[in-house]
C-alpha positions in Angstrom: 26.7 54.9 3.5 28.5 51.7 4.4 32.3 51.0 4.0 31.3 48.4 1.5 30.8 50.8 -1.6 33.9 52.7 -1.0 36.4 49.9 -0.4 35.2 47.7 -3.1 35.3 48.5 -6.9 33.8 47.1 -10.4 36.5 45.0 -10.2 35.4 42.7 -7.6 31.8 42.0 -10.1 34.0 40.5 -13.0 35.1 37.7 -11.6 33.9 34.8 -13.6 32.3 36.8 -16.0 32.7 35.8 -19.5 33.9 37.9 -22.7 31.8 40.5 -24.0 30.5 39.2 -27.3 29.2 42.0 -29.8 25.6 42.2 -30.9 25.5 44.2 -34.3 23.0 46.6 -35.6 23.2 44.6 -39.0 22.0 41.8 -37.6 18.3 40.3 -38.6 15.5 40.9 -35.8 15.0 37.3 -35.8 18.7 36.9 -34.1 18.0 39.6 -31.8 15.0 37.4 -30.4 17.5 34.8 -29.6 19.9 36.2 -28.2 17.6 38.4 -26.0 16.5 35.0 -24.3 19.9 34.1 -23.3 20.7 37.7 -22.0 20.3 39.3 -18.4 17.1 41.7 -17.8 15.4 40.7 -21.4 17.5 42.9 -23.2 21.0 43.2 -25.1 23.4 46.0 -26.2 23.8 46.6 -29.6 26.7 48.3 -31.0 27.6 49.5 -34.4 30.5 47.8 -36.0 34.0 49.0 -35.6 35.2 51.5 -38.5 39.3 52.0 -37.2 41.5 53.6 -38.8 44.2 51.1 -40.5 47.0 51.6 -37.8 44.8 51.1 -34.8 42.9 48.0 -36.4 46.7 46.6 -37.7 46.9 46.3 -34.1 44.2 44.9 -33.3 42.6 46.8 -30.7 40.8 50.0 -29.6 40.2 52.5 -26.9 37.4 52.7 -24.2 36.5 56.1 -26.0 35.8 54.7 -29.3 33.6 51.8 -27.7 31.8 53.9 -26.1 30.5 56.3 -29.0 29.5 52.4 -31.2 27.6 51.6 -28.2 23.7 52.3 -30.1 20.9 51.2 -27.4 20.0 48.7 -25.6 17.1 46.5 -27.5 14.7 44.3 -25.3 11.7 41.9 -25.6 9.2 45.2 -25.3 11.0 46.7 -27.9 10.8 43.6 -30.0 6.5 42.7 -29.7 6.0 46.5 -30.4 7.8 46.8 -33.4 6.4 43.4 -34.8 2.4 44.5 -33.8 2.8 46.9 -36.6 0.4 46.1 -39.3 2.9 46.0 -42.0 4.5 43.3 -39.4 1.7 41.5 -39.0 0.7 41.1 -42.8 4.8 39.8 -43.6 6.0 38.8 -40.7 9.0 36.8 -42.6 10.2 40.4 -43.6 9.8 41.6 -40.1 11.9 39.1 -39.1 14.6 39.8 -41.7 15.1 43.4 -40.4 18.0 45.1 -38.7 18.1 45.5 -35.2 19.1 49.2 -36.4 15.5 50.1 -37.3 13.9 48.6 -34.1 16.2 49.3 -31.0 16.2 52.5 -29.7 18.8 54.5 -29.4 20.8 55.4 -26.1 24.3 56.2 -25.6 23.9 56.9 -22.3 22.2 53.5 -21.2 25.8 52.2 -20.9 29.3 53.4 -19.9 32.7 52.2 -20.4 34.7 52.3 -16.7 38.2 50.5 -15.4 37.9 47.8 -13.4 39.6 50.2 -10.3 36.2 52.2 -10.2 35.1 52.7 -6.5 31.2 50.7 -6.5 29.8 54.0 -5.1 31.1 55.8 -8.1 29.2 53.1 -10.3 25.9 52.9 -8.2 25.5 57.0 -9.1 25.8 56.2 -12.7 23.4 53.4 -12.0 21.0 55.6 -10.3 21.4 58.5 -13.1 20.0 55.8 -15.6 23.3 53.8 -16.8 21.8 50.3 -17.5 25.5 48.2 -18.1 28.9 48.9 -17.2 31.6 47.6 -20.0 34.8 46.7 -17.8 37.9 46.2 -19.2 40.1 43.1 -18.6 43.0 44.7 -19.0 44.7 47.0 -16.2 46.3 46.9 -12.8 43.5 45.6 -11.1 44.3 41.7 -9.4 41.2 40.7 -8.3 40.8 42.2 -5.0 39.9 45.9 -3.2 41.7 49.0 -3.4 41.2 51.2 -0.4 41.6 54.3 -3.2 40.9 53.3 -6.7 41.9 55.8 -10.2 38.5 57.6 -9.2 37.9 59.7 -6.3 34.9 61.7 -5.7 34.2 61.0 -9.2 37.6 62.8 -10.3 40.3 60.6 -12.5 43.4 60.7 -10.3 46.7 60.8 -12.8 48.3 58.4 -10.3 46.5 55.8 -8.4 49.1 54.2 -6.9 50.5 57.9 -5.8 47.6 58.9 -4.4 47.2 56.1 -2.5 50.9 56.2 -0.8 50.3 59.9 0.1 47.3 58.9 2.1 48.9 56.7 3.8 46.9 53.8 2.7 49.9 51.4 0.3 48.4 49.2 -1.7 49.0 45.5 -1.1 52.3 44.5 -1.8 51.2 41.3 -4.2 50.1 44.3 -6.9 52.5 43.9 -9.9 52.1 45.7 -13.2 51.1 42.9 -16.0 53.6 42.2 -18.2 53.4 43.8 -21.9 52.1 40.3 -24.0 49.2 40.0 -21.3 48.4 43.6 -21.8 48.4 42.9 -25.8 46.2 39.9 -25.0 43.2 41.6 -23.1 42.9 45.3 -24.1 40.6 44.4 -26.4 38.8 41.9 -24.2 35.5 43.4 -21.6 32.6 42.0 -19.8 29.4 44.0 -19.3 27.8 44.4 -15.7 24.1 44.8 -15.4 22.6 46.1 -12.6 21.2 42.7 -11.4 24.9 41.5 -11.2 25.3 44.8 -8.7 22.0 43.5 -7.1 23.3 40.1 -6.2 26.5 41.7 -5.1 24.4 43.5 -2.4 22.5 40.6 -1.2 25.8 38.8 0.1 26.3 42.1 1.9 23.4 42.7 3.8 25.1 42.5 7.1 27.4 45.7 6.3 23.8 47.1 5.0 22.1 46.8 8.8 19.9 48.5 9.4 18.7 49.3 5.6 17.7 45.6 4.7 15.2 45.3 7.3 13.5 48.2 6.9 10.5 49.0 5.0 10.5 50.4 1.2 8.0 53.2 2.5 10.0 54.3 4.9 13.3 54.1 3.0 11.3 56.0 -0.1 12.0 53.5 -2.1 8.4 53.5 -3.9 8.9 55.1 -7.4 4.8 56.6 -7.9 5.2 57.5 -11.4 4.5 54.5 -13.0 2.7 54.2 -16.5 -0.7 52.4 -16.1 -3.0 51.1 -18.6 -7.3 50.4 -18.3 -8.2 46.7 -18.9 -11.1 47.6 -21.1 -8.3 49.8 -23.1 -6.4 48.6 -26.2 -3.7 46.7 -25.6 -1.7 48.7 -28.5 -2.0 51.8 -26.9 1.5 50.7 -24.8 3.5 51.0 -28.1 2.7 54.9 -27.3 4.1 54.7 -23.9 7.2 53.8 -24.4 8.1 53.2 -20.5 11.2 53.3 -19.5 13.0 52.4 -16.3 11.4 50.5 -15.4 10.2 48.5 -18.6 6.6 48.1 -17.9 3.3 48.8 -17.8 0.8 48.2 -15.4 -2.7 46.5 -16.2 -5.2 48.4 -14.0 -8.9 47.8 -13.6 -10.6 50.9 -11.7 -13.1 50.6 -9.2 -16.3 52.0 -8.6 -14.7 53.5 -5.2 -12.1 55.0 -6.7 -9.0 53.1 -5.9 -7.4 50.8 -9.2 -6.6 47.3 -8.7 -3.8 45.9 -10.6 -4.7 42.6 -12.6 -1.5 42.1 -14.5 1.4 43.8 -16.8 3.0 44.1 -20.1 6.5 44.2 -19.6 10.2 43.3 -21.0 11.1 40.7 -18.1 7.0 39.2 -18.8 7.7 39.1 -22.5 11.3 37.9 -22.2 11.2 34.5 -23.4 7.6 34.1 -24.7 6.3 33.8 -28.9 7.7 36.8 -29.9 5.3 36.9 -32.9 2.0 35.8 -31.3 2.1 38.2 -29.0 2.7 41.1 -31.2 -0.7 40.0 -32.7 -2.3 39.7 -29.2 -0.9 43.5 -28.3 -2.4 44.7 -31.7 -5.7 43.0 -31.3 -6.3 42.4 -27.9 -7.6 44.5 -24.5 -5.4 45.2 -22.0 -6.9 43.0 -19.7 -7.4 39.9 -22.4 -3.7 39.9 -23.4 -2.7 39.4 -19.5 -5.5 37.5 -18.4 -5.6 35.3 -20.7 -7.3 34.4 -23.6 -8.7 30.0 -24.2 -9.0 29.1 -28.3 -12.7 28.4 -28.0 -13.4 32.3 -26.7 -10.9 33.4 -30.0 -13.2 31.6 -31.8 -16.2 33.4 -30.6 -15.3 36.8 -30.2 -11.6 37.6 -32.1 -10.8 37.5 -35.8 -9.8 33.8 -37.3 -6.2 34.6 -37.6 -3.5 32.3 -37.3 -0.1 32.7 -35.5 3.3 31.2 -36.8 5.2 29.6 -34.1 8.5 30.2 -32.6 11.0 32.0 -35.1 14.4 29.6 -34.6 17.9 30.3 -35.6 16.9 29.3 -39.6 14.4 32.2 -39.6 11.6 30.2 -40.0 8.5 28.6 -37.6 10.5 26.3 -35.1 14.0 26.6 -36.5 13.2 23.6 -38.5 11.9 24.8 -42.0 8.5 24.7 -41.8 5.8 27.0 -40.9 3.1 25.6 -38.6 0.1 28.1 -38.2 -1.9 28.0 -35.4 -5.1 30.0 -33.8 -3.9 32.6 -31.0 -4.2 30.9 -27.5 -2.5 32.7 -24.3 -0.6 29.6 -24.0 1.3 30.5 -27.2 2.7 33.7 -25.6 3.8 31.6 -22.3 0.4 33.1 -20.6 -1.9 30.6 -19.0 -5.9 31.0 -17.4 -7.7 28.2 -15.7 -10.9 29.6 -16.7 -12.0 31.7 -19.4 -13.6 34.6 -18.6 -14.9 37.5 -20.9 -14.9 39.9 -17.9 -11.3 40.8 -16.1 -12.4 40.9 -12.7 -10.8 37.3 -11.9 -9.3 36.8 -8.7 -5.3 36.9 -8.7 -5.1 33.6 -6.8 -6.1 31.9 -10.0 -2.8 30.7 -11.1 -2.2 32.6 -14.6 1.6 31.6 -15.0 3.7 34.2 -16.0 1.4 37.2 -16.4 0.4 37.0 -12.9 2.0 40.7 -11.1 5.1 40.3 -9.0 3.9 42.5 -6.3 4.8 43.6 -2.5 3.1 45.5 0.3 4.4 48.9 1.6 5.6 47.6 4.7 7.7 44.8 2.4 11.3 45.1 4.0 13.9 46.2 1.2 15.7 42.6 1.6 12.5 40.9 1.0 11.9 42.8 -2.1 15.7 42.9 -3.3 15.3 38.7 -3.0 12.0 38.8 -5.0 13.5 40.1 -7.8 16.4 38.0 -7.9 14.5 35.0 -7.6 11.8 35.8 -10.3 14.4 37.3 -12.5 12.5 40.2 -12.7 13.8 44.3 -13.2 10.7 45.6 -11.0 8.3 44.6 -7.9 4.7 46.8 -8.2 4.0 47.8 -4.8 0.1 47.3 -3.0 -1.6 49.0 -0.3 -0.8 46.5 3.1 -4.9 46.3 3.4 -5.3 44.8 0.4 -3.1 43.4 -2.1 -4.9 44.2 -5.4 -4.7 48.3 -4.9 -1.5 49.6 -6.8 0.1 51.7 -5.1 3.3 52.3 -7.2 6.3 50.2 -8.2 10.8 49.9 -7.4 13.1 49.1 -9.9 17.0 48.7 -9.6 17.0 52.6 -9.5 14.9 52.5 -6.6 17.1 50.1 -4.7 20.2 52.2 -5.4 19.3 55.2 -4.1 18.1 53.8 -0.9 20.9 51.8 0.0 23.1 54.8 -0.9 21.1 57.4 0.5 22.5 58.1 3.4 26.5 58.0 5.1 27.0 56.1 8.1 29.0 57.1 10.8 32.7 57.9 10.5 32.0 56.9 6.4 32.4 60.2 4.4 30.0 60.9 1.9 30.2 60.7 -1.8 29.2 64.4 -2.4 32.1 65.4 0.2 34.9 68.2 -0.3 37.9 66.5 -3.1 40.9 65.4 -1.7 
């Protein structure tokens, strides 16, 4: 394990990170949509709203603890298209826009955790790698915007006094550390910023050097390949995803079998693909399409020939309506109104992926990808998973790493002279 996740802590991720900014569960699906496409991995937390008694909310503020237990879910673009490729959805889909986020997102308490700023990084990669999808820091606190050597947790144990602790180990803290003064401390207990794990991912890149030898090695031989992905025929209903219900990571893999036996992936429906697209059209495209039509692609003249007439409203804006700008402008389903694109249409799905198909086309790596190569993928693309191919042919799916993944091999094992994690308290 190197030095670099026990002498830095969440503290050293905030910086420049703005205020958290509630998303309510009151709050119209339609505004979810919006702010989903400004967010970080295609998703948002949504809390419940704050119910204080009148002394604590006289002053303005609460505790960590009571955040914690409004936190609801976390509500992202997969979420979204299912819920709206309902048939009631489909049939009033100004309605479906007009309900709560409480009766879509899912609920999850655990998907987020409230920690101080002081929190050792390899104390927040195992909550990370136990399925904790955002860290809420506080801005409040001793913390100056630099390392500890010894932070208020130790081997995942509170210490009742940091600075004690640290003194008797003979490491002092630095001698710039001063207490903030009482009207700061007024000012910012109220005041956090959430951490998703693609902040923790960046912070890794710009420390590959204290990684070596990890980043150059291979995902196989790290163990990074997760193989128990969901999957999902071509020739089978697109639909049948909404049954799934994947979750880390947040997708599904678009498979066509072949007559040898091995499957070849041809695309995927997934949070990061849908993040930004026509919410609505493709809820109607997941409820009427194949598998392999809604990530292949789909041209208006083969609609025409083989699909229902049925016409798709455009963008919902921030007015609730087609466009944001008051009017409703219908439209027949094209893959180019979900952000998909084909260059030839096709009514069989064994296209070659070098055909450029925009966004559905499959991030993808081979099992001899180094983990640097992959970890850089990702963060380029924006995207929460690579699926991973045999090295003899880059169609045969072989499995898939998420930010999980990529925790757990980076923190698998100690380094010389480092102590591990799972070592003997202090």
């Amino acid at each position: 394990m190197a030095s670099v996740f026990l002498y830095h802590v969440v503290g050293d991720l905030t910086v420049g990170k703005p205020d958290l900014q509630e998303f309510y569960d009151t709050e119209t699906l339609a505004s979810a949509i919006l702010a989903i496409r400004d967010s970080s991995e295609a998703g948002i937390p949504v809390w419940k709203r704050r119910t204080l008694p009148l002394p604590i909310a006289a002053a303005g503020f609460e505790g960590p603890e009571s955040r914690q237990l409004r936190f609801l879910g976390i509500l992202d673009s997969l979420d979204v298209t299912s819920f709206l490729s309902r048939t009631e959805c489909l049939e009033d889909q100004e309605k479906a826009m007009k309900t709560p986020v409480s009766q879509v997102v899912f609920p999850d308490n655990s998907a987020l955790r409230v920690v101080d700023p002081g929190t050792r990084l390899i104390d927040a990669l195992e909550m990370m790698k136990q399925g904790v999808k955002r860290l809420l820091v506080p801005k409040s606190g001793m913390w100056r915007g630099f390392s500890k050597r010894f932070s208020i947790l130790y081997n995942g144990k509170w210490l009742k006094n940091a600075t004690d602790a640290s003194n008797s180990s003979g490491n002092n803290l630095p001698t710039n550390v001063s207490r903030p003064s009482s009207s700061s401390t007024a000012s910012n207990r109220d005041k956090f910023c959430c951490l998703s794990r693609e902040d923790v991912l960046r912070f890794l890149i710009g420390c590959l050097g204290a990684l070596a030898p990890l980043p150059l090695s291979s995902i196989s031989s790290l163990g990074a390949i997760n193989f128990n992905y969901h999957s999902l025929d071509a020739s089978s209903p697109a639909i049948e995803l909404s049954r799934m219900r994947p979750e880390d990571p947040r997708a599904v893999a678009v498979i066509e079998a072949s007559p040898d036996g091995p499957c070849k992936i041809i695309g995927e429906i997934s949070a990061s693909k849908l993040w930004k697209c026509d919410h609505l059209a493709a809820a109607w495209a997941l409820a009427n399409l194949l598998a392999g039509q809604f990530v292949m692609g789909v041209e208006d003249h083969m609609c025409s020939r083989t699909l229902p007439d049925v016409e798709i409203s455009s963008n919902v804006g921030s007015s609730g309506t087609a466009d944001g700008d008051g009017s409703n402008r219908p439209k027949k389903f094209s893959s180019r109104s979900i952000g998909f694109f084909n260059n030839q249409a096709s009514s069989t799905f064994g296209v070659s992926r070098s055909v450029y198909r925009g966004r559905s086309t499959p991030l993808t790596c081979r099992v001899t990808s180094s983990l640097a190569a992959v970890m850089t993928q990702m963060l380029s693309h924006r995207a929460t998973h690579v699926w991973v191919t045999e090295s003899e042919n880059e169609d045969v799916l072989v499995g898939v790493v998420g930010y999980a993944d990529i925790l757990s091999a980076v923190t698998k094992q100690p380094g010389p002279g480092i102590p591990s994690n799972r070592s003997t308290e202090a």
